[in-house]
C-alpha positions in Angstrom: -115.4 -101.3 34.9 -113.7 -104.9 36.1 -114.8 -108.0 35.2 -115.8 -110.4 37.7 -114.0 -113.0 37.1 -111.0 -111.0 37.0 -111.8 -109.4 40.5 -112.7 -113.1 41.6 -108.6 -114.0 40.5 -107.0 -110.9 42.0 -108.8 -111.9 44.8 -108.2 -115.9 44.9 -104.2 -114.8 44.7 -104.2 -112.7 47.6 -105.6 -115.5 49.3 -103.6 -118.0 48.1 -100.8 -115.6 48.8 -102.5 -114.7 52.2 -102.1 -111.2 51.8 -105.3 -108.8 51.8 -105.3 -106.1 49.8 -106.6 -102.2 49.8 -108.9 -100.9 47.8 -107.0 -98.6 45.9 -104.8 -101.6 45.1 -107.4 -102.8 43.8 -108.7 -100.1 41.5 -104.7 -99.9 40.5 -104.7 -103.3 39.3 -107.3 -103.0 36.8 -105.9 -99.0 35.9 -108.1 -96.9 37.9 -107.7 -94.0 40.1 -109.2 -93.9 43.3 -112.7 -92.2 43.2 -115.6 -92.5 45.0 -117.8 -93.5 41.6 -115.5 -96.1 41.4 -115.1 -97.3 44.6 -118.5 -97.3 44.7 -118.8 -99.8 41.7 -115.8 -102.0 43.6 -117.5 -102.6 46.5 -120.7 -103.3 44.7 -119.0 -106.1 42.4 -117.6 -107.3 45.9 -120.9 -108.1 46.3 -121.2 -110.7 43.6 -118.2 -111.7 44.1 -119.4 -113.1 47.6 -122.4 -114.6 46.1 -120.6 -116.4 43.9 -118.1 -118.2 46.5 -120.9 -118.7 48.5 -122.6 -120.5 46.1 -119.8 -122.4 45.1 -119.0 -123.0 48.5 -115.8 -121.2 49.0 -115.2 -118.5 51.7 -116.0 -115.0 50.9 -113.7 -112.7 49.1 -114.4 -109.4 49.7 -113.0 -109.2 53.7 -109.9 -108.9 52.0 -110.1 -105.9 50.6 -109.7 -103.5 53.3 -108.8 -100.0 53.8 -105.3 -98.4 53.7 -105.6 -96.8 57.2 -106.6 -99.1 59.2 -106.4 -102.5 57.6 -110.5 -103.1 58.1 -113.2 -103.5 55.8 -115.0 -100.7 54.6 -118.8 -100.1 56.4 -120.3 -101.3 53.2 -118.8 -104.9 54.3 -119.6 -104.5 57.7 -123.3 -103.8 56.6 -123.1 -107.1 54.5 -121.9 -109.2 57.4 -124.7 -108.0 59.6 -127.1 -108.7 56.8 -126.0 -112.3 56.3 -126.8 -112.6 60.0 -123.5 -112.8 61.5 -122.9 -112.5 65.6 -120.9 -109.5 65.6 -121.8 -106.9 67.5 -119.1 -104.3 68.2 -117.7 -101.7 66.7 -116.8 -101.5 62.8 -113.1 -100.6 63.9 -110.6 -100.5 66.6 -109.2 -103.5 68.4 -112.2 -105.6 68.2 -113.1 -105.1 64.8 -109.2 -105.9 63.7 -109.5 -109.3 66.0 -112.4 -110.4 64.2 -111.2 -109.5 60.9 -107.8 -111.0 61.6 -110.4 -114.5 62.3 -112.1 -113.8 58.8 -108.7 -113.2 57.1 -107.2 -116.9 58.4 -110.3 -118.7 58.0 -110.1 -117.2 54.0 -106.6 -118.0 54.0 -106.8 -121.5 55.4 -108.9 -122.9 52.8 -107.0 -121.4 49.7 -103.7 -122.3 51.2 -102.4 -124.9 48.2 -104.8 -124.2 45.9 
């Protein structure tokens, strides 16, 4: 599938470049067509991808990568967040949702700003 370390660059250049992007442009990037087995495997590597700047000490990654219609995180993010034992508490999209993913988005591109 992708590498993770490449996944972890694509992803460190749309911060830099403060830009997030969807997951099909993801898939693209590494020459796959959108479909769920591989989506699937994307969101899992997303995953480690986390754990990795985590443990480095770096913001996560993987709230950049969000979908096409709506410009939010797919429910396998949102499932994550919750699990690490964020605050949130409303609704996985909307208004509210975008707000707080707009938050996430700065904070991520704040710190890679330069870099």
């Amino acid at each position: 599938m992708i590498a993770i370390d490449e996944l972890a660059a694509l992803l460190h250049a749309a911060a830099r470049d403060a830009m997030p992007v969807t997951y099909a442009e993801v898939l693209n990037a590494f020459g796959f067509a959108f479909t769920r087995p591989k989506m699937r495997a994307l969101c899992a590597l997303l995953g480690d991808v986390d754990a990795l700047e985590r443990g480095a000490g770096r913001p996560e990654l993987a709230v950049l990568v969000v979908r096409a219609s709506d410009g939010l995180p797919g429910q396998g993010w949102w499932v994550a967040e919750l699990a690490r034992g964020s605050d949130y508490a409303g609704l996985w999209n909307g208004p509210t949702a975008a707000a707080f993913i707009r938050a996430r988005h700065a904070e991520v591109f704040s710190f890679w700003k330069g870099r």
